[in-house]
PyMOL Python script that loads the backbone (N, CA, C, O; Angstrom):
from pymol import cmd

cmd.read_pdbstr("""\
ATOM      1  N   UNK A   1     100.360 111.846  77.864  1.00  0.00           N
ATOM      2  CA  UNK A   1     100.970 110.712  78.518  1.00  0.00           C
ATOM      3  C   UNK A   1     100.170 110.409  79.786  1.00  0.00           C
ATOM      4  O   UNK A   1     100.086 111.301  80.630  1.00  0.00           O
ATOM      5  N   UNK A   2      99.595 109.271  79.987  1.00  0.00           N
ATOM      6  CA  UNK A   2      98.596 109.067  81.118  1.00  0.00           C
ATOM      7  C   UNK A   2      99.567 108.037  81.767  1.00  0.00           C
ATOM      8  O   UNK A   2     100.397 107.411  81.108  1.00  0.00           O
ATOM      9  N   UNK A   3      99.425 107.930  82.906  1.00  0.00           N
ATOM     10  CA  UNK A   3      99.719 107.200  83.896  1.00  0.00           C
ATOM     11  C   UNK A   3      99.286 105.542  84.155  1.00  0.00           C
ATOM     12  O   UNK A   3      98.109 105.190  84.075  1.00  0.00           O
ATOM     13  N   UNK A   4     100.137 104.806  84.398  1.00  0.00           N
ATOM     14  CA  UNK A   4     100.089 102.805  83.893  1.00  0.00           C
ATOM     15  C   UNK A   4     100.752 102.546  84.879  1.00  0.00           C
ATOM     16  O   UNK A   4     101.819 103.092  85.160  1.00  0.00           O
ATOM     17  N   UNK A   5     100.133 101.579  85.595  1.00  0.00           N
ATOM     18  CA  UNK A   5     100.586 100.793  86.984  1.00  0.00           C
ATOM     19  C   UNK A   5     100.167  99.372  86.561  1.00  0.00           C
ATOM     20  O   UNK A   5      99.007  99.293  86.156  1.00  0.00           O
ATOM     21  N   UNK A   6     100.946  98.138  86.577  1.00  0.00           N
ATOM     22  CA  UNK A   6     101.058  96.972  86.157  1.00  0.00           C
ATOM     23  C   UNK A   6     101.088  96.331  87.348  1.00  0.00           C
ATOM     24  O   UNK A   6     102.034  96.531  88.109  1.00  0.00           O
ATOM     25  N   UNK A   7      99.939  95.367  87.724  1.00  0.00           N
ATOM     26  CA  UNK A   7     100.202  94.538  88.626  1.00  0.00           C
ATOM     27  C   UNK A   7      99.469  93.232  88.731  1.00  0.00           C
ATOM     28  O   UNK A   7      98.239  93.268  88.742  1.00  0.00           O
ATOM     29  N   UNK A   8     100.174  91.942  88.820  1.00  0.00           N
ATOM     30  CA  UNK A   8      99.923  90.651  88.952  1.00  0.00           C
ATOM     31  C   UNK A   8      99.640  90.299  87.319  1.00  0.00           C
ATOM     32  O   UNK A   8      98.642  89.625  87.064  1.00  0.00           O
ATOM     33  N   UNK A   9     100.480  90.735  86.255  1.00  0.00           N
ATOM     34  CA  UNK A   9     100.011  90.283  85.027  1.00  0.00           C
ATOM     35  C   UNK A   9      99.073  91.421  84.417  1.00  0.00           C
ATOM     36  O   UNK A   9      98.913  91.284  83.204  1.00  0.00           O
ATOM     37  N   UNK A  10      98.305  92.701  85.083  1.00  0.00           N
ATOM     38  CA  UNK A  10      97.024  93.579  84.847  1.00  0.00           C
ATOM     39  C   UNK A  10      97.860  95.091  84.637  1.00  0.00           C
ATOM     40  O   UNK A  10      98.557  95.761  85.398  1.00  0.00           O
ATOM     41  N   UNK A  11      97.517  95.226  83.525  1.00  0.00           N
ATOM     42  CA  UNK A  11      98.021  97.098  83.427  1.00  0.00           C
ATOM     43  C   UNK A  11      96.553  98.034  83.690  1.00  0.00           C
ATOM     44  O   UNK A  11      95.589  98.072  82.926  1.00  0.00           O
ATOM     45  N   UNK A  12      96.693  98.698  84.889  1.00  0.00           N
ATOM     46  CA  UNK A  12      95.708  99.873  84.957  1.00  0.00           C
ATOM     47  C   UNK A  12      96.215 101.131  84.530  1.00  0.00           C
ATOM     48  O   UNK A  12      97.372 101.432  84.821  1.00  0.00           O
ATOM     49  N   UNK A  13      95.620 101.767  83.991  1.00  0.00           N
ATOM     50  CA  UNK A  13      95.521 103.078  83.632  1.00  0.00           C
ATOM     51  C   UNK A  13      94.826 104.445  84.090  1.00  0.00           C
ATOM     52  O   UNK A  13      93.753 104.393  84.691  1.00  0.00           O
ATOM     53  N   UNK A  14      95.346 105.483  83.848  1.00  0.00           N
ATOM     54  CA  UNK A  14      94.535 106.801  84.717  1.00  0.00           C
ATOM     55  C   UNK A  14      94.692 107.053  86.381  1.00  0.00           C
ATOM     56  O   UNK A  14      95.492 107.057  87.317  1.00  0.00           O
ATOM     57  N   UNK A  15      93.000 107.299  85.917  1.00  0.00           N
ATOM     58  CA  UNK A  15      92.593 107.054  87.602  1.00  0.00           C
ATOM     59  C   UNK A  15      92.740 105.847  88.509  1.00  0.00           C
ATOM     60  O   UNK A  15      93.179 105.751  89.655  1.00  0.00           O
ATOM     61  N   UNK A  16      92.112 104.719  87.441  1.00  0.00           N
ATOM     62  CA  UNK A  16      92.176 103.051  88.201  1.00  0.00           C
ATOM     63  C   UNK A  16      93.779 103.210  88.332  1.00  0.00           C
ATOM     64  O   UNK A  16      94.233 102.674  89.342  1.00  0.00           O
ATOM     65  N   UNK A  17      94.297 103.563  87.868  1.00  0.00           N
ATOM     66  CA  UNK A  17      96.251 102.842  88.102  1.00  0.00           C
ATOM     67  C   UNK A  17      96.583 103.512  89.062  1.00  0.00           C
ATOM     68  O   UNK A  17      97.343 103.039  89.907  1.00  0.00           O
ATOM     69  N   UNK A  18      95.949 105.127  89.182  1.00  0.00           N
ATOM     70  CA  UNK A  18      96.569 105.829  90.608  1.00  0.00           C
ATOM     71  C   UNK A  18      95.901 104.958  92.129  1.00  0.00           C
ATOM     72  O   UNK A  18      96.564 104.798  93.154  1.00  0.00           O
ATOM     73  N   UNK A  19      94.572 104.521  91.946  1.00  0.00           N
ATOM     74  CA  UNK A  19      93.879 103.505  92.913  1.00  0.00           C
ATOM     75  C   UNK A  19      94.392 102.498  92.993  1.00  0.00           C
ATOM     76  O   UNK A  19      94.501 102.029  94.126  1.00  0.00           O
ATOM     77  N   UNK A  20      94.926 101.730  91.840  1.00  0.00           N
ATOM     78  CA  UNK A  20      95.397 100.450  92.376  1.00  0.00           C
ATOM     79  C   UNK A  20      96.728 100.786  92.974  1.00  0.00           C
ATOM     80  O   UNK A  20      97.126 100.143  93.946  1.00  0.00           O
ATOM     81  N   UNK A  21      97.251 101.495  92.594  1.00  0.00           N
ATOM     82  CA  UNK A  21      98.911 102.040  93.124  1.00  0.00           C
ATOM     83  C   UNK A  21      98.692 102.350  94.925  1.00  0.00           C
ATOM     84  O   UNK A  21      99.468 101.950  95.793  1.00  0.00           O
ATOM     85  N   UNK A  22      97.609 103.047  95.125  1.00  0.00           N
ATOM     86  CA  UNK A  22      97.524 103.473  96.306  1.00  0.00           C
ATOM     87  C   UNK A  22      96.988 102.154  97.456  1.00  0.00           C
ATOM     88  O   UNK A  22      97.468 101.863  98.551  1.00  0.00           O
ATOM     89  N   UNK A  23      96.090 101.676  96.885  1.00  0.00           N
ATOM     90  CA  UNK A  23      96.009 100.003  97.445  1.00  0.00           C
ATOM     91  C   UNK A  23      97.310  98.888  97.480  1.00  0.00           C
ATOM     92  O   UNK A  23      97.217  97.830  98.104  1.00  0.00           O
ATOM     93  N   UNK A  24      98.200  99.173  96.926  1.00  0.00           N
ATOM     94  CA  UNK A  24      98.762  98.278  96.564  1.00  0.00           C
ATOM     95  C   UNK A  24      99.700  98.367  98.163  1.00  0.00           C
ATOM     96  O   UNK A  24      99.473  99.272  98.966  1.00  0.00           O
ATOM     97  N   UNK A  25     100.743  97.283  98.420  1.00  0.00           N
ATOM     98  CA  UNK A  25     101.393  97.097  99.448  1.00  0.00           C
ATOM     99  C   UNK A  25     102.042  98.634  99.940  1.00  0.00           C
ATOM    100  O   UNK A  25     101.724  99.264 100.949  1.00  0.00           O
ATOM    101  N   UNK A  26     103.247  99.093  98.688  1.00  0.00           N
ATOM    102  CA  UNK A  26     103.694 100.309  99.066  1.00  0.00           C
ATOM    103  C   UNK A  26     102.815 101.385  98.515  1.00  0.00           C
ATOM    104  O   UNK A  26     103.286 102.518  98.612  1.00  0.00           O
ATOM    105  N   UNK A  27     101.633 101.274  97.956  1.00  0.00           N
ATOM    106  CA  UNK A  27     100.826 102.961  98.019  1.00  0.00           C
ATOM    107  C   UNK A  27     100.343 102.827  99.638  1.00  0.00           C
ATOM    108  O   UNK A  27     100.198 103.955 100.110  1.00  0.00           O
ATOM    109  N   UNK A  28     100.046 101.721 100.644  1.00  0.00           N
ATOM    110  CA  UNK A  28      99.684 101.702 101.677  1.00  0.00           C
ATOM    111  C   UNK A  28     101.086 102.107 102.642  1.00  0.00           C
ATOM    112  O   UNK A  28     100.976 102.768 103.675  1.00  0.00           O
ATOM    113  N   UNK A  29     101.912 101.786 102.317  1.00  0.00           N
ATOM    114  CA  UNK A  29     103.064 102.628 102.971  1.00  0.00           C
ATOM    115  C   UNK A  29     103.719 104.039 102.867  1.00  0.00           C
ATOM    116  O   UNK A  29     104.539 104.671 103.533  1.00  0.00           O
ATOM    117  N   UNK A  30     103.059 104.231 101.839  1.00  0.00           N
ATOM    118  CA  UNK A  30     103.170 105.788 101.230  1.00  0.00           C
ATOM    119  C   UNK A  30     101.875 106.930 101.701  1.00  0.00           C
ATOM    120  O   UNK A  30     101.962 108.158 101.720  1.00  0.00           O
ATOM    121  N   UNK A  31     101.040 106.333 101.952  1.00  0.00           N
ATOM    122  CA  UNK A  31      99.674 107.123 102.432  1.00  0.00           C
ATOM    123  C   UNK A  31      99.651 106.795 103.885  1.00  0.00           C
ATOM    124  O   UNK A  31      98.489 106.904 104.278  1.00  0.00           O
ATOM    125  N   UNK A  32     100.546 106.399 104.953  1.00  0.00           N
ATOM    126  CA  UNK A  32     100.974 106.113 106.070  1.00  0.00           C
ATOM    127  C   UNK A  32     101.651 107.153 106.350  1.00  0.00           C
ATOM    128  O   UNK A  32     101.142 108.099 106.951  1.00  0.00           O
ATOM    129  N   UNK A  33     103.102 107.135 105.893  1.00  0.00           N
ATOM    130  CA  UNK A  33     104.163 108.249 105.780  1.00  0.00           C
ATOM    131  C   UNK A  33     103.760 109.473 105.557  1.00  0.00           C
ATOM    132  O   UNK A  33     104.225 110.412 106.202  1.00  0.00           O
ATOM    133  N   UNK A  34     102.553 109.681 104.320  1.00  0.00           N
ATOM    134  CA  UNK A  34     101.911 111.303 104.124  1.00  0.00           C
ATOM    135  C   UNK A  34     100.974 111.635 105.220  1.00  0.00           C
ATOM    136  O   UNK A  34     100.741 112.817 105.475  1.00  0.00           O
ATOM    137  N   UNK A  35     100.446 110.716 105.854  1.00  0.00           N
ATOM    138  CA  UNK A  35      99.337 110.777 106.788  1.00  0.00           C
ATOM    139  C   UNK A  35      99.894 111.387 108.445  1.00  0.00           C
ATOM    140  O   UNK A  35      99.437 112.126 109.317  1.00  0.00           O
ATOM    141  N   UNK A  36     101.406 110.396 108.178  1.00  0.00           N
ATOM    142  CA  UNK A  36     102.136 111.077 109.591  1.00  0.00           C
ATOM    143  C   UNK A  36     102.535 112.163 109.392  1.00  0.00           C
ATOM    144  O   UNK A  36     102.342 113.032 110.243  1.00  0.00           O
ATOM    145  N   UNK A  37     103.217 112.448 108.202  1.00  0.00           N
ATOM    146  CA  UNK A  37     103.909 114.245 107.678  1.00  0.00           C
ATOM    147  C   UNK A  37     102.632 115.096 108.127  1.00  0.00           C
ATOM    148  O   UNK A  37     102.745 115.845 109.097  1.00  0.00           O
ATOM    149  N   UNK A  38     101.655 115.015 107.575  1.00  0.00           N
ATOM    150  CA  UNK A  38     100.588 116.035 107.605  1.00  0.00           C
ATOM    151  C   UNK A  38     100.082 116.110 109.131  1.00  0.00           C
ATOM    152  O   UNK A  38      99.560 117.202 109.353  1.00  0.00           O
ATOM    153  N   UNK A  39     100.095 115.040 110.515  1.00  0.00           N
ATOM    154  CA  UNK A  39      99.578 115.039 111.259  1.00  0.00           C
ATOM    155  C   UNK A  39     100.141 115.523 112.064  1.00  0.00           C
ATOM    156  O   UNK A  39      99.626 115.984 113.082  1.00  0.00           O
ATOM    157  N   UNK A  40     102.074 115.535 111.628  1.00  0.00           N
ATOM    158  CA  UNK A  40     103.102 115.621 112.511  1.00  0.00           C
ATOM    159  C   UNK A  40     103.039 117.491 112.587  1.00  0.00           C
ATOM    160  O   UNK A  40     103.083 118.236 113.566  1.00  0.00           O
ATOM    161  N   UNK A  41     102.924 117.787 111.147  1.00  0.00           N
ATOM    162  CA  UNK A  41     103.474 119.255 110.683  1.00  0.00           C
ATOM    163  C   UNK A  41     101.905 119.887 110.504  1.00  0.00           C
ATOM    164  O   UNK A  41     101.499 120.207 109.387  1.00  0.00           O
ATOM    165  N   UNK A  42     101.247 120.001 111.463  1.00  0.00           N
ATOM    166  CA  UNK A  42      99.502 120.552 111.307  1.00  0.00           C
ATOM    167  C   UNK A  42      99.471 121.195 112.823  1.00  0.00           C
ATOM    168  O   UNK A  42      98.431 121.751 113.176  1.00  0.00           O
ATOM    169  N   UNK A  43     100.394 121.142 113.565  1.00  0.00           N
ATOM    170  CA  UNK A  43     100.113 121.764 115.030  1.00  0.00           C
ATOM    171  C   UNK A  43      99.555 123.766 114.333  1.00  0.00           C
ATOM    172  O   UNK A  43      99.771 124.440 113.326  1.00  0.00           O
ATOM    173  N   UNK A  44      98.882 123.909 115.489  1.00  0.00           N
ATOM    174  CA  UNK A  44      98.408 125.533 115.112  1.00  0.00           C
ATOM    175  C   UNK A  44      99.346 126.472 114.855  1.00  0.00           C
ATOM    176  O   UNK A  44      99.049 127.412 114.119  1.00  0.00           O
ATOM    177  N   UNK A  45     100.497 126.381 115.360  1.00  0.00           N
ATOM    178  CA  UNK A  45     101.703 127.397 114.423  1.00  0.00           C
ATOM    179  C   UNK A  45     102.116 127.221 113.271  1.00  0.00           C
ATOM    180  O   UNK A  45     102.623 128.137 112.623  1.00  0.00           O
ATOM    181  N   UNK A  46     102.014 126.376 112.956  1.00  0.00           N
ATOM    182  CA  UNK A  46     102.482 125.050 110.974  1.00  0.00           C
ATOM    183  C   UNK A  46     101.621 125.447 110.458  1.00  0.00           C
ATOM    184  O   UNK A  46     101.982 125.444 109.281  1.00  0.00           O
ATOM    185  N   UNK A  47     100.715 125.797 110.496  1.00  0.00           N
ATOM    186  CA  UNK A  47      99.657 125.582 109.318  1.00  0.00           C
ATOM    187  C   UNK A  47      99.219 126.774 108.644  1.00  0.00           C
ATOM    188  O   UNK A  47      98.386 127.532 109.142  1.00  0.00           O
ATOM    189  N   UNK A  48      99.947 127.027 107.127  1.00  0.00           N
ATOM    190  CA  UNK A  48     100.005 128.273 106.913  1.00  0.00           C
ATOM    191  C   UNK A  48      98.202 128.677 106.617  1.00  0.00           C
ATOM    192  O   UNK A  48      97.156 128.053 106.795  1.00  0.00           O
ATOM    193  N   UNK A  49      98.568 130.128 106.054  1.00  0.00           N
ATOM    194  CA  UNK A  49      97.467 131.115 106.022  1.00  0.00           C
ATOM    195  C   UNK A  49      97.187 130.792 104.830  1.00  0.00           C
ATOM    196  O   UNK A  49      98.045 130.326 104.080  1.00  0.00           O
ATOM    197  N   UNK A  50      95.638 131.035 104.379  1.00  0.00           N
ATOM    198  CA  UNK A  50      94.702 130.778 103.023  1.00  0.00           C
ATOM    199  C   UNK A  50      94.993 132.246 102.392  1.00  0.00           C
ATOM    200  O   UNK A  50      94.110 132.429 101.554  1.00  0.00           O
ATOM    201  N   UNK A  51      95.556 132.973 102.424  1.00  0.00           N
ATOM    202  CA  UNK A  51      95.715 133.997 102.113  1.00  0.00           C
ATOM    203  C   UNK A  51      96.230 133.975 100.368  1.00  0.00           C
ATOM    204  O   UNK A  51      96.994 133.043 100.119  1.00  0.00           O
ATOM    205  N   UNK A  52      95.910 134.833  99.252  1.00  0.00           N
ATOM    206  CA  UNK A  52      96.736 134.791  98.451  1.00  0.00           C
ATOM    207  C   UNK A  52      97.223 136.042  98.335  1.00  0.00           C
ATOM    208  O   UNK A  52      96.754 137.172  98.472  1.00  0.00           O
ATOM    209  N   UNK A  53      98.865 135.323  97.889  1.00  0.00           N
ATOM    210  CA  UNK A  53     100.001 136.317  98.388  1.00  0.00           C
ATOM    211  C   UNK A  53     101.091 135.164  98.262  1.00  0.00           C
ATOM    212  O   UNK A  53     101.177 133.989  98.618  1.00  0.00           O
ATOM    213  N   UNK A  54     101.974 136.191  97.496  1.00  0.00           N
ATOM    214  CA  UNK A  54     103.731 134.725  97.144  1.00  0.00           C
ATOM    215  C   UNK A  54     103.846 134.781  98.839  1.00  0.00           C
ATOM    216  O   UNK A  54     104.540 133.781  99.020  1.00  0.00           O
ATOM    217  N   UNK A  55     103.612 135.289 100.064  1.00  0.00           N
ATOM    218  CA  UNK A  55     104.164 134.744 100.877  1.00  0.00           C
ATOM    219  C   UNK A  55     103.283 133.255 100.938  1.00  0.00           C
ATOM    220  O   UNK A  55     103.628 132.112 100.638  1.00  0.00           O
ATOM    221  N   UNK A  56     102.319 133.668 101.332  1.00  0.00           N
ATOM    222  CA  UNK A  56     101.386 132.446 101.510  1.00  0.00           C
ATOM    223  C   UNK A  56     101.421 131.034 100.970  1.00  0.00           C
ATOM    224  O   UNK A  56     101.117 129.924 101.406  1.00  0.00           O
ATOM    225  N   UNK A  57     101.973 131.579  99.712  1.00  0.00           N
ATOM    226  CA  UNK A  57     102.359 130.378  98.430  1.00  0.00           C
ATOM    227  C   UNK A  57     103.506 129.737  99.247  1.00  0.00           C
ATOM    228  O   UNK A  57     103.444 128.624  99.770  1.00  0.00           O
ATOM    229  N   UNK A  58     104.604 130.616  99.291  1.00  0.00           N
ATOM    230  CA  UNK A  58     105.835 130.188  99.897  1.00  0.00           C
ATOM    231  C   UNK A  58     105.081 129.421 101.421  1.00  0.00           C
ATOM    232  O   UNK A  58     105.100 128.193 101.338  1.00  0.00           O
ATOM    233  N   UNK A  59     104.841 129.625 101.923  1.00  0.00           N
ATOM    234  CA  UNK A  59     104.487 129.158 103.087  1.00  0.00           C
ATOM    235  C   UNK A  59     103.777 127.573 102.841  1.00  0.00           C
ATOM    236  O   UNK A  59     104.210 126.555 103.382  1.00  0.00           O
ATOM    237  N   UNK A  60     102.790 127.615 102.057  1.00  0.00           N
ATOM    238  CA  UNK A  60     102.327 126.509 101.242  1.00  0.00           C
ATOM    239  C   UNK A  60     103.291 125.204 101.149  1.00  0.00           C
ATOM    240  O   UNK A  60     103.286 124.105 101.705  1.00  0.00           O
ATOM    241  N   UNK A  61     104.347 126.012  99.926  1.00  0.00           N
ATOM    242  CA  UNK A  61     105.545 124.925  99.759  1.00  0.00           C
ATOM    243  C   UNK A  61     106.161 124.523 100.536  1.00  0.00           C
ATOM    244  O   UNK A  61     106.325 123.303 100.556  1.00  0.00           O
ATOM    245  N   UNK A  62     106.669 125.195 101.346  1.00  0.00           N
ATOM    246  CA  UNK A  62     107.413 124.833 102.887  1.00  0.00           C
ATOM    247  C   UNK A  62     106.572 123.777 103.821  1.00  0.00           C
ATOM    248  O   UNK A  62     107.025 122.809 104.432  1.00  0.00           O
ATOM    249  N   UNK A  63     105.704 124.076 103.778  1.00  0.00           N
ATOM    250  CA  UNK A  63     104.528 123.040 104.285  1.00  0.00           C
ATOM    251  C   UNK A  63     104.552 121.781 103.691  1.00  0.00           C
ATOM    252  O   UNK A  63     104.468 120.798 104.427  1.00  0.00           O
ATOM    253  N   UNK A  64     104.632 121.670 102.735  1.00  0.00           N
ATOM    254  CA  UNK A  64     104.385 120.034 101.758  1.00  0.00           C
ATOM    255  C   UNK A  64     105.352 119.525 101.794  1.00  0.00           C
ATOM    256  O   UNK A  64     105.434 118.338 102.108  1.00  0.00           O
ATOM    257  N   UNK A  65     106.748 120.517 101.374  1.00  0.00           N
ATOM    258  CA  UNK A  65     108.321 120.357 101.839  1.00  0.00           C
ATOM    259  C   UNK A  65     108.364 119.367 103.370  1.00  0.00           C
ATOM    260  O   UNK A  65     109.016 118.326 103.452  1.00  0.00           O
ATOM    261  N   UNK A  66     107.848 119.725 104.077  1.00  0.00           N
ATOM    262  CA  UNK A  66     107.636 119.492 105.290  1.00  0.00           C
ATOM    263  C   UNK A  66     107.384 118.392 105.845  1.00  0.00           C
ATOM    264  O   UNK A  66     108.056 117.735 106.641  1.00  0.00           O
ATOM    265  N   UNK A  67     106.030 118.146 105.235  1.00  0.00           N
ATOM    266  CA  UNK A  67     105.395 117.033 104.900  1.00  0.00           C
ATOM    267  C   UNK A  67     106.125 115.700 104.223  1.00  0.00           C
ATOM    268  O   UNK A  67     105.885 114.558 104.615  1.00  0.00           O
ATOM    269  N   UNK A  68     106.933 115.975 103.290  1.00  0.00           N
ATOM    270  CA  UNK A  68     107.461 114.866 102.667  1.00  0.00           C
ATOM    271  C   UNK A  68     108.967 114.299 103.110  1.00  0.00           C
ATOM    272  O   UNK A  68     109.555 113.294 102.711  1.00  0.00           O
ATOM    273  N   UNK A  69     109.514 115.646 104.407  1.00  0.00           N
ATOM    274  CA  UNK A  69     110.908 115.137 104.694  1.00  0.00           C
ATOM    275  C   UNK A  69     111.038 115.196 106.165  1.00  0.00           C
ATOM    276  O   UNK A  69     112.015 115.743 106.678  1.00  0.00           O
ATOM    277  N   UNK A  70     109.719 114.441 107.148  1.00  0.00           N
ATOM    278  CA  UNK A  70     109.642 114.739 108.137  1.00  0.00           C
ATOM    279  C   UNK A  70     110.108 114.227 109.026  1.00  0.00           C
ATOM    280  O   UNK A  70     110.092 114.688 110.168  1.00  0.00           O
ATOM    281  N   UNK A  71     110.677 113.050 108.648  1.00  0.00           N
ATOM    282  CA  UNK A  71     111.692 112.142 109.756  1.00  0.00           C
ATOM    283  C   UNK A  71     113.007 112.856 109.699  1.00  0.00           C
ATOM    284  O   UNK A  71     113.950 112.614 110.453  1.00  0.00           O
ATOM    285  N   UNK A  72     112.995 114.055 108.428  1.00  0.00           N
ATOM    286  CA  UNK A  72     114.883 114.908 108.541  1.00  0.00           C
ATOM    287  C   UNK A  72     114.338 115.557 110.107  1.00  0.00           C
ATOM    288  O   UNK A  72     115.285 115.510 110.892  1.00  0.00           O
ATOM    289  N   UNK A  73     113.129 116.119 110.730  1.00  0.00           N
ATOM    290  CA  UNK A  73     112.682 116.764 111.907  1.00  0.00           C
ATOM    291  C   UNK A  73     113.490 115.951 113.295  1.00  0.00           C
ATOM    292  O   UNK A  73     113.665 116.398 114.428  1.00  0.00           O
ATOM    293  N   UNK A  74     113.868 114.669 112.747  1.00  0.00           N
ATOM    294  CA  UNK A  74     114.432 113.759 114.330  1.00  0.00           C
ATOM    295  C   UNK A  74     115.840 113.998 114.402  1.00  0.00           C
ATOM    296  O   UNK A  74     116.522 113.756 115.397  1.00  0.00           O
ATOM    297  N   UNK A  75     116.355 114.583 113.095  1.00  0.00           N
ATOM    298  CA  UNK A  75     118.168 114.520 113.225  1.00  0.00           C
ATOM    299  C   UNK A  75     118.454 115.486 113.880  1.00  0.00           C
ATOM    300  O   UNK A  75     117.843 116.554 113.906  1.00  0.00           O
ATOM    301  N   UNK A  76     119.448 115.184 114.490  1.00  0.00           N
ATOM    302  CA  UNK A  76     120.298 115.800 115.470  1.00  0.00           C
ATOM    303  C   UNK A  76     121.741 116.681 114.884  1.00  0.00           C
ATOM    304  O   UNK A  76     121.901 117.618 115.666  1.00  0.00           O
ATOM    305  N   UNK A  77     122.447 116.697 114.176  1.00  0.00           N
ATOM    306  CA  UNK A  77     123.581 116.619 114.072  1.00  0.00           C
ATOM    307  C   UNK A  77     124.338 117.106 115.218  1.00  0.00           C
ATOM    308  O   UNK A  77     123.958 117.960 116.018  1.00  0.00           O
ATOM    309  N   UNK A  78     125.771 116.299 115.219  1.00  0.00           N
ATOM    310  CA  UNK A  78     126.442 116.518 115.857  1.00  0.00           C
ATOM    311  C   UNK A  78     127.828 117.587 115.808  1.00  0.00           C
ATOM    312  O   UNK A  78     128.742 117.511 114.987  1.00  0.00           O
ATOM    313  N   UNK A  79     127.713 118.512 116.837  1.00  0.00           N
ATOM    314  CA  UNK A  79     128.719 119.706 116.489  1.00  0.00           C
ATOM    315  C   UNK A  79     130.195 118.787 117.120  1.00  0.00           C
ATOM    316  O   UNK A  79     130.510 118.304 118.207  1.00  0.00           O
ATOM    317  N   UNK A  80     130.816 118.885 115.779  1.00  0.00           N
ATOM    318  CA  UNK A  80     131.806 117.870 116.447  1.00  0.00           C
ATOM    319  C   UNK A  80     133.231 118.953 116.284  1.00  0.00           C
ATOM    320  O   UNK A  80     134.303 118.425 116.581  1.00  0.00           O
ATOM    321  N   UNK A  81     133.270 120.347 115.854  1.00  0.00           N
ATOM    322  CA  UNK A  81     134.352 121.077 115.812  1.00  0.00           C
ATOM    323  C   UNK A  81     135.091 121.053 117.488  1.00  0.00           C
ATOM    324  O   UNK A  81     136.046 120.457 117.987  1.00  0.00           O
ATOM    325  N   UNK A  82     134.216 121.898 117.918  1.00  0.00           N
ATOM    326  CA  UNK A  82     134.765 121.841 119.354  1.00  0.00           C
ATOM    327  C   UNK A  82     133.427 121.759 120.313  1.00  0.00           C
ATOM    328  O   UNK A  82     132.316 121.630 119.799  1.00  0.00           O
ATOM    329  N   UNK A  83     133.585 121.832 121.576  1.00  0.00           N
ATOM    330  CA  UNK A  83     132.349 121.920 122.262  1.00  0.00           C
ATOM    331  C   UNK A  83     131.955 123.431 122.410  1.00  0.00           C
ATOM    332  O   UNK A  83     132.370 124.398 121.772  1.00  0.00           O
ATOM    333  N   UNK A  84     131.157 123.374 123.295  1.00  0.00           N
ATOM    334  CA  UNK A  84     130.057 124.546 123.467  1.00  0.00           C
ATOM    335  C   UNK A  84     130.629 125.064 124.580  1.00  0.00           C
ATOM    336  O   UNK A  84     130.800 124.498 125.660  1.00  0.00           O
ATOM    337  N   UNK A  85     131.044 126.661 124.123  1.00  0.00           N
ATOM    338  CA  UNK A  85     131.436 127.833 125.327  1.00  0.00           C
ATOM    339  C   UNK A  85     130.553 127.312 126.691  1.00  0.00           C
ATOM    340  O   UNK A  85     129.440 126.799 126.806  1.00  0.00           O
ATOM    341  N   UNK A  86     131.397 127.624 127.468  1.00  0.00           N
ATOM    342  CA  UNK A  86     130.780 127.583 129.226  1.00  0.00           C
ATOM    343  C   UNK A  86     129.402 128.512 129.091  1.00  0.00           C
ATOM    344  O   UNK A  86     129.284 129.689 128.750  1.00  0.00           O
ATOM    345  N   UNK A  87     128.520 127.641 129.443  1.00  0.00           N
ATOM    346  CA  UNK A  87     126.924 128.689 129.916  1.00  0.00           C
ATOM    347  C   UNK A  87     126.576 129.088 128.534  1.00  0.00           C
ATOM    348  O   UNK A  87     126.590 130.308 128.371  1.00  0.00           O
ATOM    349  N   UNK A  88     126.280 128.413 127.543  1.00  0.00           N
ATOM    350  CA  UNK A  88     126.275 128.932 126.364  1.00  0.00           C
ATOM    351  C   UNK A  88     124.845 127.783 126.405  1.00  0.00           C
ATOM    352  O   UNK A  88     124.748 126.849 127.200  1.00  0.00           O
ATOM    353  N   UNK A  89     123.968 128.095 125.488  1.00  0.00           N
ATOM    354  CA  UNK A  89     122.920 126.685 124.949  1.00  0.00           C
ATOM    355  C   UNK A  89     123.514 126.425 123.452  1.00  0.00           C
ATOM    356  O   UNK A  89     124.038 127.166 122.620  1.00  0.00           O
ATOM    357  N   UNK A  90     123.178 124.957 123.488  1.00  0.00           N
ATOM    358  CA  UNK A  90     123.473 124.382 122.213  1.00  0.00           C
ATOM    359  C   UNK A  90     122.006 124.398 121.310  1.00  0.00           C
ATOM    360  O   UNK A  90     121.982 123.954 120.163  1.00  0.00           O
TER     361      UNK A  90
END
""", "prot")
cmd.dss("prot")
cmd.show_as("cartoon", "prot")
cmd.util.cbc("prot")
cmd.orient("prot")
């Protein structure tokens, strides 16, 4: 099963369909978004080890994980049970 991206009347296929996909309005909004994940989550503590080893792997995934859900990094939630003990950090 190969991959078909249809656009303006034109079906590309393969490789050309993953290129035209990535040119296209939203592959340019999508290679924006991966470009900020990777730039956001690359500081020198993020960036796992080349090492092989399931940690490393794991570390890997967590990384791309990372990468793809990086605006969840701005939420806040709000502790709305009760407030925060006196002299305590939230």
């Amino acid at each position: 099963m190969s991959f078909s991206f249809t656009a303006k009347g034109r079906t590309y296929k393969g490789a050309a369909a993953y290129i035209r996909l990535l040119t296209s309005r939203v592959g340019w909004i999508l290679v924006i978004y991966i470009l900020i994940g990777v730039f956001y989550n690359t500081a020198a503590p993020h960036l796992p080890t080349f090492a092989f080893s399931l940690a490393a792997l794991h570390s890997w995934i967590q990384y791309f994980i990372s990468i793809l859900f990086w605006p969840l990094s701005f939420w806040q939630p709000p502790f709305l049970v009760a407030p925060w003990p006196a002299g305590s950090t939230p």
